[in-house]
Every structure is written in structure tokens, then in C-alpha cells.
KELOLO-435004 format. One line per 10 residues: their letters; for each residue x, y, z of N, C-alpha, C. Coordinates in steps of 0.02 Angstrom, whole numbers, plus 50000, padded with zeros to 5 digits. Layout:
N
a) X/Y/Z/X/Y/Z/X/Y/Z; ...
This chain:
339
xxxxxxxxxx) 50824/51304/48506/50847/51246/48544/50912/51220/48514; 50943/51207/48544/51035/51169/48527/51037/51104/48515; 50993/51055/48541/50983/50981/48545/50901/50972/48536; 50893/50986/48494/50821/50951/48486/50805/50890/48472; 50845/50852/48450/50864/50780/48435/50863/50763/48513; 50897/50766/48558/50916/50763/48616/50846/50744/48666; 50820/50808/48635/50743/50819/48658/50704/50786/48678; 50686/50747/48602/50635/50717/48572/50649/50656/48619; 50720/50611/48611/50734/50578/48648/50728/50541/48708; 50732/50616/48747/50710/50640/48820/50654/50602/48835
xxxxxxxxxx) 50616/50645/48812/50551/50647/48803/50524/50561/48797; 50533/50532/48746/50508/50454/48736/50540/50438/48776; 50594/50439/48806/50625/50386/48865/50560/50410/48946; 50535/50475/48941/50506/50501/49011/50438/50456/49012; 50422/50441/48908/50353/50437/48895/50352/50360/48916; 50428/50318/48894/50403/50249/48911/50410/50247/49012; 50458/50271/49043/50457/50256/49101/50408/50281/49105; 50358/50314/49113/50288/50326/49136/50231/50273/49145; 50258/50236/49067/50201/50169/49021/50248/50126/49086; 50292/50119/49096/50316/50056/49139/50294/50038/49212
xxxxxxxxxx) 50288/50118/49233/50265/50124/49311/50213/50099/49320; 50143/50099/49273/50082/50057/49275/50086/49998/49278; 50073/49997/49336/50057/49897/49333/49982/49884/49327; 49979/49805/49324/49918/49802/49313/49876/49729/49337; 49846/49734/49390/49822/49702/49448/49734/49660/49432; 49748/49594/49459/49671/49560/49463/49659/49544/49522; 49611/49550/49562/49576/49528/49631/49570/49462/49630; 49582/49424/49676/49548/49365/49706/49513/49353/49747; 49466/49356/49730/49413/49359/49777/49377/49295/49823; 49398/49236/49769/49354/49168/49805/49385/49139/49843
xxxxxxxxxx) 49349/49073/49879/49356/49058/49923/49404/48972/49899; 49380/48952/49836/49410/48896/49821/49414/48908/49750; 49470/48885/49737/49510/48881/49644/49525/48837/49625; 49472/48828/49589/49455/48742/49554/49446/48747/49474; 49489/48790/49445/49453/48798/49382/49432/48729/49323; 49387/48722/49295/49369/48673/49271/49413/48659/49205; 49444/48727/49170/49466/48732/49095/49526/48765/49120; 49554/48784/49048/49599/48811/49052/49577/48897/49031; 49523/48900/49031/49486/48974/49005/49480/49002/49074; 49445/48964/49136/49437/48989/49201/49475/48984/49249
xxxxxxxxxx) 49546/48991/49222/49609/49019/49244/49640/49050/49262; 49656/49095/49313/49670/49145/49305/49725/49170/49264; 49724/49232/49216/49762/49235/49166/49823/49282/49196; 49873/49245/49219/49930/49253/49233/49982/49290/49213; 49968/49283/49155/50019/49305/49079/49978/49377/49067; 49930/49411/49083/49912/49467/49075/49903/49527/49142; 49912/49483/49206/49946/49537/49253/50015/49521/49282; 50028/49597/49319/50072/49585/49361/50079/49588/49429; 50019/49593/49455/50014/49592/49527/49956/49573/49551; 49950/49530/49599/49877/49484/49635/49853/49523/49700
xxxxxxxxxx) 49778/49535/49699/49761/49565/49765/49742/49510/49790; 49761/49482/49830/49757/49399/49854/49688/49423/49924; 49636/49408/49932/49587/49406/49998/49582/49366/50032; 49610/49375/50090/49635/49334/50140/49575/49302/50172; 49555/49347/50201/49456/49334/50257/49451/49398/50275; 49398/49401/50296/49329/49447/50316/49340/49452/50389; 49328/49518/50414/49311/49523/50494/49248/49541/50492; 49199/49499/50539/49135/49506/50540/49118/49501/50617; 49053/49521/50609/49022/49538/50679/49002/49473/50710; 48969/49439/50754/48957/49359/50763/48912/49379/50831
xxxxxxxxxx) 48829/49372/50814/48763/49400/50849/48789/49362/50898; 48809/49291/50898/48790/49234/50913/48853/49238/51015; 48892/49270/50982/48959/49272/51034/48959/49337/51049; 48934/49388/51006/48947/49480/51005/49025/49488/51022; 49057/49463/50970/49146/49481/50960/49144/49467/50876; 49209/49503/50868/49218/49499/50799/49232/49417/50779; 49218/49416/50728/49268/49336/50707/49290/49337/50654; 49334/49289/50604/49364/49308/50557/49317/49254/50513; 49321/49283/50455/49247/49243/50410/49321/49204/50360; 49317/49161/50374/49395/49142/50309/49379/49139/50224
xxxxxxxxxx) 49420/49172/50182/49382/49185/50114/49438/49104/50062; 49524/49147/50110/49549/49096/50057/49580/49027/50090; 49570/48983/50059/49577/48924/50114/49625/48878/50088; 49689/48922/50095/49766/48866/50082/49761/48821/50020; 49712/48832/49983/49739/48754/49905/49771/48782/49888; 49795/48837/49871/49823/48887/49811/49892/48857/49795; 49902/48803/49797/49974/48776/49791/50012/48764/49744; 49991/48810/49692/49990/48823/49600/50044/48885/49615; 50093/48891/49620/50150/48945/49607/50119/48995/49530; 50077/48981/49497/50061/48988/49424/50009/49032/49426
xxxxxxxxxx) 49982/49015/49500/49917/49041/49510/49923/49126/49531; 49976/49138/49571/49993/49200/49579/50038/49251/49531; 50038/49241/49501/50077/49276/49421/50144/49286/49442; 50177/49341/49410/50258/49325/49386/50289/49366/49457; 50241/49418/49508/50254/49438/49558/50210/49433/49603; 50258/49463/49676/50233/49459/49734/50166/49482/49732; 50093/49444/49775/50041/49467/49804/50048/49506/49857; 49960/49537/49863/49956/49589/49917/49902/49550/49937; 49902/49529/50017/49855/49517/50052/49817/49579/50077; 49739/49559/50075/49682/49611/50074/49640/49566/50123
xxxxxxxxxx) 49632/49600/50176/49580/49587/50211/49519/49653/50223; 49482/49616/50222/49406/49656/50230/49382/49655/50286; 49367/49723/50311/49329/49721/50373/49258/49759/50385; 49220/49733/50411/49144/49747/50411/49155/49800/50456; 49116/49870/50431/49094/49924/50458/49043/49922/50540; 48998/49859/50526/48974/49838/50592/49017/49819/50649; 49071/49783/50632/49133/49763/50677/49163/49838/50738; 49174/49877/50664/49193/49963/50701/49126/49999/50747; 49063/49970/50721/49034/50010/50769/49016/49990/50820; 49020/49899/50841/49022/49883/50914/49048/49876/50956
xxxxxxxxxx) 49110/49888/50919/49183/49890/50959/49180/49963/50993; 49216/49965/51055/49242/50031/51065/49309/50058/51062; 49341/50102/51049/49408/50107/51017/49455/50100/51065; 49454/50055/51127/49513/50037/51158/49521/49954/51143; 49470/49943/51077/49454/49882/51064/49533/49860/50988; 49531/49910/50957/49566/49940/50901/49629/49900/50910; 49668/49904/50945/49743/49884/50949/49737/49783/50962; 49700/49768/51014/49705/49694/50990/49658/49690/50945; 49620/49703/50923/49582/49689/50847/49650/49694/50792; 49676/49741/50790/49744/49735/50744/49794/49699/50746
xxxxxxxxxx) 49792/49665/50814/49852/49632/50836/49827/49538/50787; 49739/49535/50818/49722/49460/50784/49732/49486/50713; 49711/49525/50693/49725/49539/50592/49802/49522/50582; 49825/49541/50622/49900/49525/50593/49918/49444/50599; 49907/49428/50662/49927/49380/50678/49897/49314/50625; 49811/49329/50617/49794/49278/50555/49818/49264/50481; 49835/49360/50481/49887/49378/50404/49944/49332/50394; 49992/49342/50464/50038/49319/50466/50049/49228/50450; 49977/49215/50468/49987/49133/50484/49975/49092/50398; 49913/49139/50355/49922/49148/50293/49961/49125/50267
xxxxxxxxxx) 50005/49188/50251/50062/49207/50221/50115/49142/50232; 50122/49128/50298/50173/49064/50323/50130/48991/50260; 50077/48992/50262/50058/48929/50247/50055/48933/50152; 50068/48994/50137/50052/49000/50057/50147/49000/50039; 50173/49023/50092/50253/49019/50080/50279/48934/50084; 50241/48906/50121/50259/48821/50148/50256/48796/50063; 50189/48800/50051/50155/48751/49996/50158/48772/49911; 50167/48863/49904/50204/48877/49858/50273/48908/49835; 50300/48907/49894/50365/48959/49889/50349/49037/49864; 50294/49066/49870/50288/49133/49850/50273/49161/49921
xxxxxxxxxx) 50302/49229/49909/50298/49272/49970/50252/49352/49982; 50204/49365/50009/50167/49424/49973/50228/49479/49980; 50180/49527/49945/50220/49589/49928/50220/49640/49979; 50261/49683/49986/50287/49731/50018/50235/49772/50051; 50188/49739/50058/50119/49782/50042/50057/49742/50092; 50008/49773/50147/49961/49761/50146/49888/49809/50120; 49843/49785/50120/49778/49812/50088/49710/49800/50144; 49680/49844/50164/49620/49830/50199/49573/49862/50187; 49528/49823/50172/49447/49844/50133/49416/49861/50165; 49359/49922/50185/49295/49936/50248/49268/49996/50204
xxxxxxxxxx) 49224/49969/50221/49172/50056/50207/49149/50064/50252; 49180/50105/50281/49187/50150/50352/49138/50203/50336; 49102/50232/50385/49062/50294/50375/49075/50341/50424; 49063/50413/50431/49075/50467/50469/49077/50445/50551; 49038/50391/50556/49016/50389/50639/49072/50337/50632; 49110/50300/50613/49158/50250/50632/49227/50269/50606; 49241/50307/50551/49292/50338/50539/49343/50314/50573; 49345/50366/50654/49403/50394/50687/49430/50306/50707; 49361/50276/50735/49383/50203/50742/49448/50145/50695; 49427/50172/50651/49440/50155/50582/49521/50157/50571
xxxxxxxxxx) 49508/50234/50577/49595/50252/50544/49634/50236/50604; 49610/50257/50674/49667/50212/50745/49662/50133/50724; 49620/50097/50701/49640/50025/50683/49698/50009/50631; 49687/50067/50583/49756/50050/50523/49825/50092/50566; 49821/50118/50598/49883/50133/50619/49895/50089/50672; 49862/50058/50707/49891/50001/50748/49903/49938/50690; 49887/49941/50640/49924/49877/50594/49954/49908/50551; 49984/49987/50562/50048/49995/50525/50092/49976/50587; 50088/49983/50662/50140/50001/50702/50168/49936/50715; 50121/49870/50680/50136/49797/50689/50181/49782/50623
xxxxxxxxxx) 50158/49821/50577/50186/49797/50518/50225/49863/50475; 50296/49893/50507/50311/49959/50493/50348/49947/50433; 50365/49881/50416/50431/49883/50360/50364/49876/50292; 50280/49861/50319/50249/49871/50238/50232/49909/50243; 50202/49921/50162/50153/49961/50131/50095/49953/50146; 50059/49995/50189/49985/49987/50207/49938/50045/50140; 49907/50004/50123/49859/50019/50079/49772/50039/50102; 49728/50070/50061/49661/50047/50109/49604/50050/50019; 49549/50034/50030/49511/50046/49971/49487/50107/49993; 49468/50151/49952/49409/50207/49934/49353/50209/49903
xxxxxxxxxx) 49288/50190/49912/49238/50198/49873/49234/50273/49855; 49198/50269/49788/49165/50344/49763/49152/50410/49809; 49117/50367/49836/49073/50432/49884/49140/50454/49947; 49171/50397/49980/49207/50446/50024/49272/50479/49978; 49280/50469/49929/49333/50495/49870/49323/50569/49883; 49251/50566/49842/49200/50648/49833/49197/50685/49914; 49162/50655/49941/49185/50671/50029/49229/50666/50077; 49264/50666/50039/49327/50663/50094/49334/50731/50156; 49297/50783/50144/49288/50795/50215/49244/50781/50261; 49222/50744/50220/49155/50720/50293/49176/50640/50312
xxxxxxxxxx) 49217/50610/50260/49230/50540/50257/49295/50530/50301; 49340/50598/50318/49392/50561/50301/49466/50541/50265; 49515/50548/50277/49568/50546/50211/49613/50468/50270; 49599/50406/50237/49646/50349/50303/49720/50371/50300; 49739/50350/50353/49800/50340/50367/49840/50288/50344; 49856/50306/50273/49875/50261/50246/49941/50288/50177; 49969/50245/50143/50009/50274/50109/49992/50287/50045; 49937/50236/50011/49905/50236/49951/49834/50234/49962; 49802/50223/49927/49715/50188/49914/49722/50178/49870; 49675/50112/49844/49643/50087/49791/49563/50118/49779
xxxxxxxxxx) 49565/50169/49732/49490/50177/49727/49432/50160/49691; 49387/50120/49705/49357/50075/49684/49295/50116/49645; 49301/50106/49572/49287/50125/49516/49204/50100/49520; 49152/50092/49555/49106/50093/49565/49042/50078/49602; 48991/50130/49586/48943/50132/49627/48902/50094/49665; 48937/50079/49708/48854/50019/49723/48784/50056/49736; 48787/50108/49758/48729/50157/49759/48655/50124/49810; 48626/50195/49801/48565/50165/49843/48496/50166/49807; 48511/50136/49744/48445/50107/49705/48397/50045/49755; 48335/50069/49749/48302/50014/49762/48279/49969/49702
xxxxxxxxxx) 48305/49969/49663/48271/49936/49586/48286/49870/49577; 48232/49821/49598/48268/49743/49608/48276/49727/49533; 48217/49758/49485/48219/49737/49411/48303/49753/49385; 48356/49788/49419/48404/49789/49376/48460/49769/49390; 48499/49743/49343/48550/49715/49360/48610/49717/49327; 48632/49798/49327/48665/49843/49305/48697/49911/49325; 48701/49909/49408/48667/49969/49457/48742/49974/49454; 48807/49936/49459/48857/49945/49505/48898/50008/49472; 48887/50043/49392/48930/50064/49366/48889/50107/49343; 48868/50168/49346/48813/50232/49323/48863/50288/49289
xxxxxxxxxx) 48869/50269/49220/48908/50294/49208/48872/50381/49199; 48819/50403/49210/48789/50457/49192/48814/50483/49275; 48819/50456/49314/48825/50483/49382/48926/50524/49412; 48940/50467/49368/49015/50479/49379/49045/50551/49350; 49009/50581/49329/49025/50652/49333/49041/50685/49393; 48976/50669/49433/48972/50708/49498/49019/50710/49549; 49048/50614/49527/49112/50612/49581/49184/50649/49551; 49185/50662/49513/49243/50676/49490/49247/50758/49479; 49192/50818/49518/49202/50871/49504/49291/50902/49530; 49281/50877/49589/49353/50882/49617/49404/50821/49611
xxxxxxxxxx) 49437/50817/49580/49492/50746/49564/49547/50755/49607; 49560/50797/49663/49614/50806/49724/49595/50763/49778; 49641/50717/49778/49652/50678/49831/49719/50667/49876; 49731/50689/49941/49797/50690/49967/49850/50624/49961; 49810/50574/49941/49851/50535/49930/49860/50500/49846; 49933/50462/49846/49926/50419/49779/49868/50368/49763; 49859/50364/49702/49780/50320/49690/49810/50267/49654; 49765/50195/49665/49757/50168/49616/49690/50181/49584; 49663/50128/49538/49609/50104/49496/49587/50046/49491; 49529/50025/49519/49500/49959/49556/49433/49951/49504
xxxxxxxxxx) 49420/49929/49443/49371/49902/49429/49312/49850/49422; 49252/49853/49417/49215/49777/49412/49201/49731/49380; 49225/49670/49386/49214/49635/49307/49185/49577/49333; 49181/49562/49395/49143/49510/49450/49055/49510/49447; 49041/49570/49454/48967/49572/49503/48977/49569/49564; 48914/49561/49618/48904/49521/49656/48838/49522/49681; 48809/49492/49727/48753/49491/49758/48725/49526/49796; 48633/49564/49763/48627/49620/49814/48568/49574/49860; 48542/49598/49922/48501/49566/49959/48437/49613/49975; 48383/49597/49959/48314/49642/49965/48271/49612/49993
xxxxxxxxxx) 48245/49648/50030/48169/49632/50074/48104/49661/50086; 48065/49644/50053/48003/49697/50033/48038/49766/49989; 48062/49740/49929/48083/49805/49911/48150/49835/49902; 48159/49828/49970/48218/49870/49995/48275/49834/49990; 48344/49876/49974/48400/49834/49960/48422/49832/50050; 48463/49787/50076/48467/49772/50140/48561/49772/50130; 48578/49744/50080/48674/49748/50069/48679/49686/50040; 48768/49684/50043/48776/49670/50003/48829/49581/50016; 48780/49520/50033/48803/49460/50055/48844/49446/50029; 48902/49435/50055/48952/49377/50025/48951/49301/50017
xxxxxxxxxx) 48927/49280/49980/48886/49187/49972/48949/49174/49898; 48965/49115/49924/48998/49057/49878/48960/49055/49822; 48976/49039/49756/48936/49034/49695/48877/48983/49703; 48925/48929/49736/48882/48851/49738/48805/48863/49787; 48790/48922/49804/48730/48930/49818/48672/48913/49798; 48672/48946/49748/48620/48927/49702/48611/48859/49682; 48654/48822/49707/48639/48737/49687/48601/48717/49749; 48582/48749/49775/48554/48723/49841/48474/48752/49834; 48436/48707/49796/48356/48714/49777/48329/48707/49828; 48329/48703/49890/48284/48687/49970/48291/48729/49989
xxxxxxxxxx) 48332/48799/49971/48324/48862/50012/48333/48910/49961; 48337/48900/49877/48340/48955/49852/48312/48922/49767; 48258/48969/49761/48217/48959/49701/48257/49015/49636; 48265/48988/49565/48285/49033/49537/48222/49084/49480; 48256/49139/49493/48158/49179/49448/48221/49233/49417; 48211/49227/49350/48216/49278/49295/48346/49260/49304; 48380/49302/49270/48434/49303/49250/48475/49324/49320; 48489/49282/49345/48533/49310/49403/48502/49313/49474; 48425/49312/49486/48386/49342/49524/48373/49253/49564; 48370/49260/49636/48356/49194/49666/48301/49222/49735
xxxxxxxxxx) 48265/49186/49750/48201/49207/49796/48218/49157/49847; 48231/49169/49926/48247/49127/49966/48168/49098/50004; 48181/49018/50002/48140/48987/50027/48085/48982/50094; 48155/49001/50141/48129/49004/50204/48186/49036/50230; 48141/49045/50315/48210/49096/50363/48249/49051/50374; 48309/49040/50371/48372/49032/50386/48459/49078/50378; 48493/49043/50409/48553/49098/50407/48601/49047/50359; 48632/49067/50323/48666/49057/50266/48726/49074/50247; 48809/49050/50268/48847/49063/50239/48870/49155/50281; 48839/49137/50356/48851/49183/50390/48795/49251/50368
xxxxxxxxxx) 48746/49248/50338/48696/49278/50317/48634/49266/50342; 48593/49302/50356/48519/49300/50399/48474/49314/50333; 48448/49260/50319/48395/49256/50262/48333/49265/50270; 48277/49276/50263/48219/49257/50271/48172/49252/50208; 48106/49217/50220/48063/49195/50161/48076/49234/50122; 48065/49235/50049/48028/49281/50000/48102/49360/49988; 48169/49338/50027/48204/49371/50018/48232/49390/49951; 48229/49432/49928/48302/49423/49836/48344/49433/49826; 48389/49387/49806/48475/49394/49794/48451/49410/49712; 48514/49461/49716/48514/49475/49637/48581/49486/49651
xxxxxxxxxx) 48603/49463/49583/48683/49475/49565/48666/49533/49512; 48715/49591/49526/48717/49640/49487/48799/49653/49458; 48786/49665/49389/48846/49682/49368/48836/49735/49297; 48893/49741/49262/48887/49801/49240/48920/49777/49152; 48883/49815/49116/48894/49772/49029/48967/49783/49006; 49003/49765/48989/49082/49784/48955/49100/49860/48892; 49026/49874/48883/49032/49938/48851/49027/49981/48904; 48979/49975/48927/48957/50017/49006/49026/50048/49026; 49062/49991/49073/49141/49987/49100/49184/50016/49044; 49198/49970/48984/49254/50018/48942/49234/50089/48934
xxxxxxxxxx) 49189/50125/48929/49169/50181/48941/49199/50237/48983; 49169/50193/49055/49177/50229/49108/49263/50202/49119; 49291/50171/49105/49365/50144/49103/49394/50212/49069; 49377/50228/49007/49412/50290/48953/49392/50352/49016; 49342/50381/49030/49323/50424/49064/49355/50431/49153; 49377/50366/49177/49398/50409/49235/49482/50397/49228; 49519/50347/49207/49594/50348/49195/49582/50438/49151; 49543/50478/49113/49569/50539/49090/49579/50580/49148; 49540/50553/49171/49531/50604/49263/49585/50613/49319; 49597/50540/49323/49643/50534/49385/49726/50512/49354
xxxxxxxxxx) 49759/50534/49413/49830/50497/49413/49840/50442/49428; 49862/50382/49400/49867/50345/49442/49911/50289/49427; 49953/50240/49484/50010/50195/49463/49984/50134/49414; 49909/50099/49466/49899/50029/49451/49822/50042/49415; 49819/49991/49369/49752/49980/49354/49721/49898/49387; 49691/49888/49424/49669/49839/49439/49600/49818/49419; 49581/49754/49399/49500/49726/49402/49459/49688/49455; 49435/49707/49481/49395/49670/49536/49325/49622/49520; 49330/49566/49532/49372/49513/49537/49381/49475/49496; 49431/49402/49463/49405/49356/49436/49364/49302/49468
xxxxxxxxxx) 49310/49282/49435/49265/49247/49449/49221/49233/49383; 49261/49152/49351/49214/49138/49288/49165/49098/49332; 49114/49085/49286/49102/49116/49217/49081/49173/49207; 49059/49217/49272/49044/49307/49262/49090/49339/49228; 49164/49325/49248/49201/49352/49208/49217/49358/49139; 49214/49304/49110/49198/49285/49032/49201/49350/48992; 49146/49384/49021/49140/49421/48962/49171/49478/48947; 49194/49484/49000/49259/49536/49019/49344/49515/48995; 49344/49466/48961/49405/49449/48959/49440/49504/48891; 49422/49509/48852/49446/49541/48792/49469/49614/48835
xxxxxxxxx) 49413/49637/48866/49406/49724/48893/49472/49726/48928; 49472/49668/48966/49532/49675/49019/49617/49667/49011; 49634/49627/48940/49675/49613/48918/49695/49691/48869; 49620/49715/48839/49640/49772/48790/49653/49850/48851; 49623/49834/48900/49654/49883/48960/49719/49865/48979; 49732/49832/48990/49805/49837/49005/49854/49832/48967; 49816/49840/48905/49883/49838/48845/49876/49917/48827; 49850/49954/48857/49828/50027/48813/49849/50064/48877; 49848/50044/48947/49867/50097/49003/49924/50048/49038
């Protein structure tokens, strides 16, 4: 070699632009941001990009049309609150939505997503001067029979929104199946680093992250598109009935303060009182919410084990939400100082 000096050089300049391209992303998931301290904050100073969740498209028995379930509701008027860059608005859409719809339904269904996005975005630009990012994100776990539905819906909200970045999530399983699942029409995915699986085991509350299982997904690590890395540091709530897990409710924390319809039994675990519907949820007696989440050795674990696996730009954590989060704070700060 003539320049080996030269080389070496090279080389550390390729090694840091590589370390630079990683960014490194926290979910927002709630509905109101009230933190009490300065601990249940979101820590600002340790990312650089917000998956901001706009609302939910859900099914509505009551009308049989979709409706929009609203997640974030305009306080956010903390410029501080969204870190040092632009957010990505993420909306979620219920898989039930795709399968009662019929697909000439697709194009104004994309047209109201945009249009609610849009009205968002106007009201978080009014009250904080921040503007989201270049970028949208849409959440569904779509299955084989709704698919095709699926991906004509994201291309009618690319053809509304051509100057962004349309993003979509990936769970595990359609990752691993992607021929039976699927590859969206999209430019990236975020793939979401764990299992919710189909345990019936109400005793546990540890299901979301198997790290003995994550082998299986990762025999093939080819995916046609760029990836991120979406992990759990939230939990959330599973719903069972005689047994059986039924999915997976989206309920406000402040639930559980409500003793006339929900008894608390054992760490996390709540037994509903009577039938009622709840926070857009159909409850009945003797139902069990369990919040499941996953231990910080568990995750750093399976954290070392699939970043060896995959390529990928962003590391993200899904979601903050103290005090669950708590205990995750060290893991998440020492992840993004190491990738």
C-alpha cells in the first residue's frame, strides 16, 4: 500500500459518518403530558427525533363507519417537549377498519387521515412553532385477508402527500412473512422489536419480548426495504376473557383510578367489575387487563442480539410513559450512546 496513513484515515472518517447516520427516536404515545417532576419528562437531551401519535382509526359498532379515536390533544405547547428536531406524525389504524371497508372505500378514508393530520400539524405549528418532519408514519397490523386493502390505502396517502416520507411499522411476524404478509408500499418501515404473541398466560407479565423465540424471526434478515428499530420500554394492556387473550385495549393510565368498574388483584393485573364499554372498549364482568412488559435485561439482551442482525438508520423506543418507563431510563440513554 502507498498511503496507509491515508487509509486508516479513510476509514475512521467512513466509521464516524456511519455512527452519525443513526439517529435515535422516542414514541409518544399518550394522550395528555402532564409530567409531575422533572424525571417524567420527556428526555429531550437524549433523542433526536419524536414519533409524535396523532389518533387512532377505529371501527364505531354504534354508526358502522370508521371514526378517528383522538390520542394527542393540542397541550403540547412546550417547544422543549419535542426535542432539538422535527417530529413524525404516526397515526394508527385498526385492522377491523380494513376489513369492513371495501376498497373503493380506501381513497376517502385517506383523504379524512390527511385532512385530520393536516389540521394537527396546523394547531401544534400555531401554539409551538414546530413543524413535523419530512415524514409520515402509519401503524396497522394488517393481515393476509386485508393486506391488498391496506397497501391501496398508503398509496392514496402517498398521492395526497407526495413531497413526504411515508413510513409504515412492521411487526415480527409479517417481517419473517413477508410473502404471505406482504412488503407495504412504502419507503421505509419501522420494525417493531417485539412479540406480542399468542400466549394465553394471564399469570405473565413478560410476554412482549421472548427473547428465546427471536431466533426464529431472524433466520432470513432480507427485507426489500430500509429498516428502522422500534423497541419496548412502555408495556401495555392485554385484555382476557375466560382465559383467552381477546387484544390489545388502548385505555388512559387514569383507569385504574376508577374502583366502580375496575378491581386491582396481584402487580399490574385489574378484574373488570361489570359489562360496560370503556374508553371505546367493550368490557364485560370478570374481564382481565394485564399490563405486560418486558425486564431491562430481557430487552438489553435482545437490543445486543437483533441491532447484530439487521441494518439499520434509527434506533427508536416505544413509548415514554412514566412511571413504566423508569426503569428503562439508564438502558435507553446507554443505547443510544453505544449505536
Amino acid at each position: 500500500m502507498r498511503h496507509p496513513i491515508a487509509i486508516v484515515v479513510l476509514l475512521c472518517c467512513m466509521s464516524c459518518k456511519s455512527k452519525q447516520e443513526n439517529t435515535h427516536a422516542l414514541y409518544s404515545w399518550t394522550a395528555f403530558y402532564q409530567p409531575a417532576d422533572s424525571i417524567a419528562k420527556l428526555p429531550s437531551d437524549a433523542f433526536n427525533h419524536l414519533y409524535l401519535h396523532y389518533f387512532d382509526v377505529t371501527w364505531s359498532d354504534e354508526y358502522n363507519i370508521p371514526l378517528p379515536k383522538p390520542s394527542f390533544r393540542h397541550q403540547f405547547a412546550d417547544s422543549a417537549f419535542y426535542g432539538k428536531n422535527p417530529f413524525t406524525p404516526v397515526i394508527h389504524i385498526e385492522n377491523r377498519v380494513l376489513a369492513q371497508l371495501p376498497m373503493d372505500s380506501m381513497a376517502p378514508l385517506a383523504a379524512k387521515m390527511n385532512s385530520k393530520m393536516e389540521l394537527l400539524s396546523s394547531k401544534i405549528l400555531q401554539q409551538s412553532n414546530v413543524k413535523p418532519a419530512d415524514e409520515i408514519q402509519v401503524d396497522c397490523n394488517w393481515t393476509p385477508a386485508t393486506k391488498e386493502k391496506y397497501f391501496v390505502l398508503l398509496l392514496q396517502l402517498k398521492q395526497l402527500q407526495p413531497q413526504k416520507e411515508l413510513s409504515a411499522t412492521v411487526n415480527l411476524y409479517a417481517f419473517k412473512e413477508k410473502a404471505t404478509m406482504g412488503v407495504p408500499p412504502v419507503t421505509r418501515v419501522m420494525l417493531q422489536c417485539y412479540d406480542i404473541g399468542r400466549s394465553n398466560d394471564t399469570s405473565s407479565n413478560n410476554v412482549n419480548l421472548d427473547p428465546e423465540s427471536l431466533a426464529g424471526y431472524f433466520k432470513d434478515n432480507v427485507y426489500p426495504l430500509p429498516l428502522d428499530l422500534a423497541f419496548p420500554v412502555a408495556g401495555w394492556m392485554v385484555q382476557y376473557r375466560d382465559g383467552k387473550k381477546l387484544g390489545y385495549p388502548y385505555l388512559f393510565e387514569f383507569f385504574r383510578e376508577d374502583t366502580s368498574l375496575f378491581k386491582a388483584q396481584g402487580e399490574g393485573q385489574y378484574i373488570v367489575r361489570k359489562d360496560t364499554s370503556y374508553q371505546g372498549t367493550a368490557l364485560k364482568i370478570n374481564d382481565l387487563l394485564s399490563r405486560e412488559t418486558v425486564q431491562p435485561a430481557v430487552l438489553a439482551s435482545a437490543i445486543k442480539y437483533i441491532t447484530g442482525k439487521i441494518k439499520y438508520r434509527r434506533i427508536a423506543f416505544w413509548y415514554w410513559n412514566p412511571p413504566v418507563t423508569y426503569q428503562y431510563r439508564d438502558l435507553i440513554r446507554q443505547t443510544f450512546t453505544t449505536h
